[in-house]
C-alpha positions as CSV (number, residue, x, y, z in Angstrom):
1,X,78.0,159.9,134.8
2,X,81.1,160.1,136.8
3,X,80.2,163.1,138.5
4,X,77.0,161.4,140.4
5,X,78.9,159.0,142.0
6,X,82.0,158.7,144.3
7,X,85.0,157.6,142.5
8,X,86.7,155.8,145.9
9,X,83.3,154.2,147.6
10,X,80.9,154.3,144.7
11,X,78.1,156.0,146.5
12,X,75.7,158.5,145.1
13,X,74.6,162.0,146.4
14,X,71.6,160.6,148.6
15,X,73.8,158.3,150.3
16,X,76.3,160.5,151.2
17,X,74.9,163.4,152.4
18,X,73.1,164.6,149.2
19,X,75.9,166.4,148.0
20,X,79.5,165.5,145.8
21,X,82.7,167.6,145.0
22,X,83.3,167.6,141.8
23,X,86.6,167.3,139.4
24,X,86.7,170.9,137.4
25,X,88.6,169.6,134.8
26,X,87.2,165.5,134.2
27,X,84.3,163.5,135.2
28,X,85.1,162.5,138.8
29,X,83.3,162.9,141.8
30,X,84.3,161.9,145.7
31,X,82.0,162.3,149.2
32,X,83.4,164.4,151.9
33,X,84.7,160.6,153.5
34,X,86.8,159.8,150.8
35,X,87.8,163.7,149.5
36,X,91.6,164.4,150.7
37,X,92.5,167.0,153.2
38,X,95.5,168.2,150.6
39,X,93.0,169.0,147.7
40,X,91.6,172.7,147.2
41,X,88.9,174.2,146.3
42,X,88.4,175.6,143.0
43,X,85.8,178.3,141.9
44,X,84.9,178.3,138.1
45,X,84.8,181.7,136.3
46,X,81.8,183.0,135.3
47,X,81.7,181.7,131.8
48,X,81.6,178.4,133.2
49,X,77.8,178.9,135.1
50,X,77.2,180.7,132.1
51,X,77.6,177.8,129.7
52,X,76.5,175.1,131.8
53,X,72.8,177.3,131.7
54,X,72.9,177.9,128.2
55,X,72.8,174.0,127.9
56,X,69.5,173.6,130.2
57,X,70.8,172.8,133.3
58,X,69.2,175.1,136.1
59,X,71.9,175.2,138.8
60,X,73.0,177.8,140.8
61,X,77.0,178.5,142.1
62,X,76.5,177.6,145.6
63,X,74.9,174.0,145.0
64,X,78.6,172.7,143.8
65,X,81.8,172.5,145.1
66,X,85.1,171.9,143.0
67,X,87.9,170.8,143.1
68,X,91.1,169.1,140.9
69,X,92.0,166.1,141.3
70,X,95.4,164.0,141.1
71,X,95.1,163.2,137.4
72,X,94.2,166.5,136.5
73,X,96.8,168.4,138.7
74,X,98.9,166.4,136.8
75,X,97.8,167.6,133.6
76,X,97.7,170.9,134.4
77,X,101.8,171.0,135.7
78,X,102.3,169.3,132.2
79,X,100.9,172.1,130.5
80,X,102.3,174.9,132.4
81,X,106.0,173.4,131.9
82,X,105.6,172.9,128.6
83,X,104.3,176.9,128.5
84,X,107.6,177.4,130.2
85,X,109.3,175.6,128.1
86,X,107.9,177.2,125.4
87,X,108.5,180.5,126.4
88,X,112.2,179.3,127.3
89,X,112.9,178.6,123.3
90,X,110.7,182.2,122.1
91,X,113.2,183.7,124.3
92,X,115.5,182.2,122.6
93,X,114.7,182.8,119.3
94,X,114.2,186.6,120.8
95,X,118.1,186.4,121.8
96,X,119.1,185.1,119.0
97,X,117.0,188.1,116.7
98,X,118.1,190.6,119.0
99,X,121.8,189.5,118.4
100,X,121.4,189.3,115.1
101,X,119.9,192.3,115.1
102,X,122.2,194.0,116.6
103,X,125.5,192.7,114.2
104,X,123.1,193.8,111.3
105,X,123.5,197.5,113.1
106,X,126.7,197.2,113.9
107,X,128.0,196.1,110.5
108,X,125.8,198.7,109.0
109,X,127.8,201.1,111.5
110,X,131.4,199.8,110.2
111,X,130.5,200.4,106.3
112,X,128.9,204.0,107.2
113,X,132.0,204.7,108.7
114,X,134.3,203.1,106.0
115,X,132.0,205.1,103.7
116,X,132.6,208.6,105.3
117,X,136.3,207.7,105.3
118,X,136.8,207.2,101.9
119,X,134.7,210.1,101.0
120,X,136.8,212.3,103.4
121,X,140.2,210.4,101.7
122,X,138.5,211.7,98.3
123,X,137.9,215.3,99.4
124,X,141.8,215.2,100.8
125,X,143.0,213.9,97.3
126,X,140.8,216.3,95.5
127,X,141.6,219.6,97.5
128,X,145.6,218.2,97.3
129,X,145.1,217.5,93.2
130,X,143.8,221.2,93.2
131,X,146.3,222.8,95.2
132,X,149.3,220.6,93.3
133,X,147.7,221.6,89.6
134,X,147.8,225.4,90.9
135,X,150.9,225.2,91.7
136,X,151.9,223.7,89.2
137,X,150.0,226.6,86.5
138,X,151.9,229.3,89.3
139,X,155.1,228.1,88.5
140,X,155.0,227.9,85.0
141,X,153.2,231.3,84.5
142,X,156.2,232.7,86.4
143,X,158.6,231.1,84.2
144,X,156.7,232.5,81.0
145,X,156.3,235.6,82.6
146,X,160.0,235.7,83.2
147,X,160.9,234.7,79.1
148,X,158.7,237.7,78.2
149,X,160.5,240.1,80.5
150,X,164.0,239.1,78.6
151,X,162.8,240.2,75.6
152,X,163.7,243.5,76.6
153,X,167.3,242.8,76.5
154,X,167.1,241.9,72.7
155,X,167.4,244.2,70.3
156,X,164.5,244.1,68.1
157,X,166.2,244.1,65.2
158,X,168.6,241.6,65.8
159,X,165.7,239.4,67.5
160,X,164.0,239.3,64.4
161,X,166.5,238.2,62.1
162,X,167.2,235.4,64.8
163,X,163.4,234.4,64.7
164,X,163.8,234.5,60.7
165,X,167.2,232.4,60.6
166,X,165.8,230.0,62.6
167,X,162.6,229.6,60.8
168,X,164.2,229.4,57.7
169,X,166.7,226.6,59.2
170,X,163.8,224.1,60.9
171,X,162.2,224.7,57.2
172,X,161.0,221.2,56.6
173,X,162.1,219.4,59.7
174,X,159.2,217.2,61.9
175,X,157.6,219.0,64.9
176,X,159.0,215.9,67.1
177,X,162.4,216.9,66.0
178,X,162.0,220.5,66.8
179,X,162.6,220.3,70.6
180,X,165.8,220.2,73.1
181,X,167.9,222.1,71.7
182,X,166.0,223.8,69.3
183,X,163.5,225.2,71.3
184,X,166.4,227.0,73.4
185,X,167.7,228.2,70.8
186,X,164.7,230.5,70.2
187,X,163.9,231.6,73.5
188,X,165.0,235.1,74.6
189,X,166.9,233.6,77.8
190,X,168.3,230.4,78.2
191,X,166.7,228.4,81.2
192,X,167.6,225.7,83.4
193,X,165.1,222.8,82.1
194,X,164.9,221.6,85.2
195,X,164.3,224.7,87.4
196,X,163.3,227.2,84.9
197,X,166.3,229.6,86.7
198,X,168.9,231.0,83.8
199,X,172.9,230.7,84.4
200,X,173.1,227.0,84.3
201,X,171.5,223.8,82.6
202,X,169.8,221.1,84.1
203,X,173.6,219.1,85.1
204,X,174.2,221.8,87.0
205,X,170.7,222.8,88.7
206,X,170.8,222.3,92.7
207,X,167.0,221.7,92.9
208,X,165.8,217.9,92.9
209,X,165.1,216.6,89.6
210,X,161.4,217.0,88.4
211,X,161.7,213.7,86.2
212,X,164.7,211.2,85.9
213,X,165.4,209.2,83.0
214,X,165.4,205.2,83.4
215,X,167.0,203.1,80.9
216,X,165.6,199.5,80.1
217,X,165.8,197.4,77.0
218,X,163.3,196.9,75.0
219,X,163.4,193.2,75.6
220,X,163.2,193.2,79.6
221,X,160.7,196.0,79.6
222,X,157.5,196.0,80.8
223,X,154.5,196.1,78.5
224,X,152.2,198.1,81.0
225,X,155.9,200.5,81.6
226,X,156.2,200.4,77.4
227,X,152.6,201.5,77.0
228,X,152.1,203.7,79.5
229,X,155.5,205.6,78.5
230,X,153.7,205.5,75.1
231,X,150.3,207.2,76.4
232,X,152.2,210.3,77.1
233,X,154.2,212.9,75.8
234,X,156.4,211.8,72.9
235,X,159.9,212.8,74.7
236,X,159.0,210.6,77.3
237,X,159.6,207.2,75.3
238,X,162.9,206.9,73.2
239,X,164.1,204.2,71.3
240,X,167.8,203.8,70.3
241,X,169.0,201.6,67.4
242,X,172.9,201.3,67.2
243,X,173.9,202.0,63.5
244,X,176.7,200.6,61.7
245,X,180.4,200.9,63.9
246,X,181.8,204.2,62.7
247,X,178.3,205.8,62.7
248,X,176.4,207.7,65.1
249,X,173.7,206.3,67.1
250,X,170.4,206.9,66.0
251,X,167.2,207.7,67.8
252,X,163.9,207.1,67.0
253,X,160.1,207.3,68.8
254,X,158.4,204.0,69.6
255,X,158.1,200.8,67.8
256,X,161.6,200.0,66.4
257,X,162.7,196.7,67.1
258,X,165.4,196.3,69.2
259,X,167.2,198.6,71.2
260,X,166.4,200.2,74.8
261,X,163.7,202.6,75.9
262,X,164.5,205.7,78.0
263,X,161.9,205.9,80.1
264,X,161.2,209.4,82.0
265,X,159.5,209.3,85.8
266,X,158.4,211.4,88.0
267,X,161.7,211.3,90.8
268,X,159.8,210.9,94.3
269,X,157.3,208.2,93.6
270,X,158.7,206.9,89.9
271,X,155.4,207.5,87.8
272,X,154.9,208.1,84.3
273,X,151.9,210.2,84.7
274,X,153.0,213.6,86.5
275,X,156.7,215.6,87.1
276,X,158.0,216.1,91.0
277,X,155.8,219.5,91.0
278,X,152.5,217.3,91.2
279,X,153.7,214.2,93.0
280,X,150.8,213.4,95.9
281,X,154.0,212.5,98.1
282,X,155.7,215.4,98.3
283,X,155.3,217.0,101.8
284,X,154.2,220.7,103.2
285,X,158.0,221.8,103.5
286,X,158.1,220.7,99.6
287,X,155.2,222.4,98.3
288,X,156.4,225.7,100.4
289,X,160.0,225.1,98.4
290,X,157.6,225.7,95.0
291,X,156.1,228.3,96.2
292,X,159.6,230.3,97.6
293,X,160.5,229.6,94.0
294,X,157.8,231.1,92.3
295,X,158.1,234.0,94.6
296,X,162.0,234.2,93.5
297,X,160.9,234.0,90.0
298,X,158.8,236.6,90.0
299,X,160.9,238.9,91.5
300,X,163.6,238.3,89.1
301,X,161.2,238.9,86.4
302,X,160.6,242.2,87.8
303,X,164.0,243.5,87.9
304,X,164.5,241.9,84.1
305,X,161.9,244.3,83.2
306,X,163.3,247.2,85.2
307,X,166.6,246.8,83.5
């Protein structure tokens, strides 16, 4: 066994001195001649005297002296920088988790806070679509309020036979026919279409148009601007076929061939869907201008029905 003999002079214990240092970590041995003065002493732990009894040998901690030699110095700086090294690329990996870690959060962040914008944008459009469609039901309550008020100015007698003439005169016709001009005809005071204000027609009217009137052929129009005219209200798609030179022109609702189609937007953000009244664009000075117009409304209703 290496550990009875000297590994430099190949002596044993009883020529030596009686006593060897022995290599903690391999079977080597050296006499106090040959041991270097740069080698330490090491002192096992505990468990080692424990072990080394449990196996049969009777030796107690003061009969051997340690040490570690060369090879297994060696060994042992191997070891520990390959620990480090080890540790080196865990701390790696730990930077590399904590950075990913950290654009998981911050992403997460960003679509939280794109989230809570477009739900504030959606509470904005809703509380603006609400104010707009009140608005909208304000003004024409006021102007409905204000046709009722004229109906004092009629005589009842003679607004009933007007009612009856022109009953007995749209006897027949189509409801799509029975607009324009014949819907003014019955109303007890004739209104600005535009402006719902009497004393002047819609040429006339110094407000901003609610809805202008575009004019495309048929053939160069759209078919998302041709069916989305056709989704709404039947005045808002008109289609005119020339007749025979000498005749008058002729107009007719959706799907005649040829022609042009008079298209009717809304005149601040050209949409099919709403008038000027309900536009999202219009600003507060605007909507105030709706609102000072209602008020005017209402007041002329009230001295129509003080009259």
């Amino acid at each position: 066994c290496g550990w009875h003999r000297c590994a430099a002079c190949d002596r044993v214990a009883s020529a030596c001195g009686g006593m060897l240092l022995q290599c903690f970590g391999c079977p080597t041995a050296l006499c106090y001649d040959c041991f270097p003065p740069n080698f330490r002493r090491v002192h096992p732990p505990e468990s080692f005297w424990t072990d080394v009894r449990s196996r049969g040998w009777k030796v107690a901690p003061g009969s051997l002296v340690f040490f570690s030699c060369n090879s297994c110095r060696a060994l042992e700086e191997q070891r520990r920088r390959h620990e480090m090294r080890k540790e080196d690329l865990e701390a790696q990996d730990d930077e590399r988790k904590r950075a990913a870690l950290e654009e998981k959060r911050s992403l997460a962040t960003k679509k939280k806070q794109k989230e809570d914008e477009e739900a504030r944008r959606r509470m904005r459009e809703i509380v603006l679509n609400h104010e707009r469609d009140g608005l909208c039901k304000r003004l024409k309550t006021a102007r409905e309020d204000l046709l009722h008020r004229a109906e004092r100015l009629w005589p009842p007698l003679l607004r009933s036979k007007w009612l009856a003439f022109c009953d007995q005169r749209d006897a027949g016709k189509q409801k799509r026919y029975l607009r324009g001009r014949f819907l003014q005809e019955r109303l007890t005071l004739t209104v600005c279409a535009n402006c719902g204000f009497p004393g002047h027609q819609a040429e006339q009217c110094v407000y901003q148009a609610e809805r202008i009137t575009e004019k495309v052929p048929k053939k160069q129009a759209g078919q998302q601007d041709v069916e989305g005219a056709a989704d709404g209200a039947d005045e808002d798609v008109q289609t005119i076929n020339p007749d025979p030179v000498g005749g008058p022109s002729r107009k007719s609702l959706g799907g005649a061939s040829g022609g042009v189609f008079y298209l009717r937007r809304c005149s601040v953000c050209r949409s099919q869907v709403h008038a000027r009244v309900q536009c999202g664009q219009l600003s507060a000075a605007q909507r105030a201008e709706y609102v000072e117009r209602v008020d005017a409304m209402g007041r002329l209703a009230a001295a129509l029905a003080q009259a």
